[in-house]
C-alpha positions as CSV (number, residue, x, y, z in Angstrom):
1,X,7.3,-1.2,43.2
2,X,4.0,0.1,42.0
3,X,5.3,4.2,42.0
4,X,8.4,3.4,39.9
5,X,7.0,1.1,37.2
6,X,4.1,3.7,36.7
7,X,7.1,6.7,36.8
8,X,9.1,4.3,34.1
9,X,5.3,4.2,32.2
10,X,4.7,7.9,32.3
11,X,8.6,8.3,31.4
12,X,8.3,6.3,28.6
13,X,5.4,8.0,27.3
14,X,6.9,11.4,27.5
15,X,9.7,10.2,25.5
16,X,7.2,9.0,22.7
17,X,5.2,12.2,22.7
18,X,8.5,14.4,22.6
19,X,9.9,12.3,19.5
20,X,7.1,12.4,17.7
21,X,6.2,16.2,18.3
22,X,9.7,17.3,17.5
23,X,9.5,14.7,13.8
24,X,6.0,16.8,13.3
25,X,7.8,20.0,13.2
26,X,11.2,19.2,11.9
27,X,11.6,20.5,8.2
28,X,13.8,19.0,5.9
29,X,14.5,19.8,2.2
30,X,13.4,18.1,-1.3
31,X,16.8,15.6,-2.0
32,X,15.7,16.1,-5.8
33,X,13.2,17.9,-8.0
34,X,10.8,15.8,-8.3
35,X,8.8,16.0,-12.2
36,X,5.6,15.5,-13.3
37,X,5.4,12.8,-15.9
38,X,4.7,13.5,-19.4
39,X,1.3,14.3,-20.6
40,X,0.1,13.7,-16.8
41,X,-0.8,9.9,-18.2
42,X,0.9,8.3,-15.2
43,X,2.7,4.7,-15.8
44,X,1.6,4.2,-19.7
45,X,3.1,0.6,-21.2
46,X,5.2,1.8,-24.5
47,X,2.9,-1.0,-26.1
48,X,-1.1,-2.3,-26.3
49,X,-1.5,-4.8,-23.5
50,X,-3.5,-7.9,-23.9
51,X,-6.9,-8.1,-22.4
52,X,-8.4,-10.8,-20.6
53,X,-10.5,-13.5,-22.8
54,X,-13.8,-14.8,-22.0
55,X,-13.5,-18.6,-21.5
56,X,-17.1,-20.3,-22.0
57,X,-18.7,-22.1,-19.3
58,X,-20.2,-25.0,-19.5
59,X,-23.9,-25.6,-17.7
60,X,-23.0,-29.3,-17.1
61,X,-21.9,-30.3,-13.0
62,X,-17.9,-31.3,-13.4
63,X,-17.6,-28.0,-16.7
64,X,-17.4,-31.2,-19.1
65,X,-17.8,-30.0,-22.9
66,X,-18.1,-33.3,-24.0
67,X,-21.3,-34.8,-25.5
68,X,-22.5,-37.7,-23.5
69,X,-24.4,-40.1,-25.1
């Protein structure tokens, strides 16, 4: 029992080294031409994005803004 699982391990690692060497050193062509994009900017919104606003913080416990009295 103990010979043929370890032959079925040893197989089965075989099989993975052999598929991955032979998808190492398989060449395939470019499907498409593949372009750079314009000005080299990358992904640039056609429009100003807003920016992130400071909200104050209060120093009270609980961030109450209210006055107590």
């Amino acid at each position: 029992m103990a010979p043929l699982l370890l032959l079925a391990v040893a197989g089965g690692l075989g099989y993975c080294y052999y598929r991955g060497h032979s998808a190492r050193h398989e060449k395939h062509a470019v499907k498409e031409d593949l372009k750079r994009w314009e000005g080299e900017g990358g992904n640039v919104p056609a429009v100003d994005t807003p920016t992130p606003q400071v909200k104050p913080q209060s120093s009270r416990p609980g961030g109450s803004l209210e006055v107590r009295h």
